[in-house]
N, C-alpha and C positions, 0 to 999 in steps of 0.2 A: 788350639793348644798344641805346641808342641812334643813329642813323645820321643823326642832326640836323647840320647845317652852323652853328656859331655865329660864326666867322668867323675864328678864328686856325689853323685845321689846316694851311692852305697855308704857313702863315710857320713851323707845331710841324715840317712834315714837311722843309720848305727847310734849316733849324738843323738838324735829328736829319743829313739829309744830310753839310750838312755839317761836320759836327761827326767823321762815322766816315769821311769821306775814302774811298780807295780798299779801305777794308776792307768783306769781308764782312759782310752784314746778320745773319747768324747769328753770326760770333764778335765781332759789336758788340754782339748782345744779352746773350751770353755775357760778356762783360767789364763791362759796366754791371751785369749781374746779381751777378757778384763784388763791383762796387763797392761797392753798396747792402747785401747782407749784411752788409758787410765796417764798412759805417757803421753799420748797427743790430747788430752783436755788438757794437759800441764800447759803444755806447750801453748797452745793455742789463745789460754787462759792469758801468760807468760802477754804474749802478740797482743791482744786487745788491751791489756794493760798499758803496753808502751804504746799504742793508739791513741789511748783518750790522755796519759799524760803530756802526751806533744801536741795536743790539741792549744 
């Protein structure tokens, strides 16, 4: 892993801040992590569907 400074972390970590408010860093993670599942089953669901119709 890199540990390079390329110049936006300070403004990526200021936004994550405030974007989870007075919630906890743990179930902020927890609930993006739901989010992003929650986007790629779409997605993925989305794909297998147009799979077995062109069948």
């Amino acid at each position: 892993m890199s540990t390079a400074n390329i110049g936006f972390e300070e403004t990526l970590w200021k936004s994550a801040d405030k974007l989870r408010g007075s919630m906890d860093s743990a179930e902020f993670y927890g609930l993006f992590n739901r989010k992003l599942r929650g986007v790629y089953s779409c997605v993925i669901e989305n794909e297998l569907y147009d799979l077995i119709i062109s069948l």
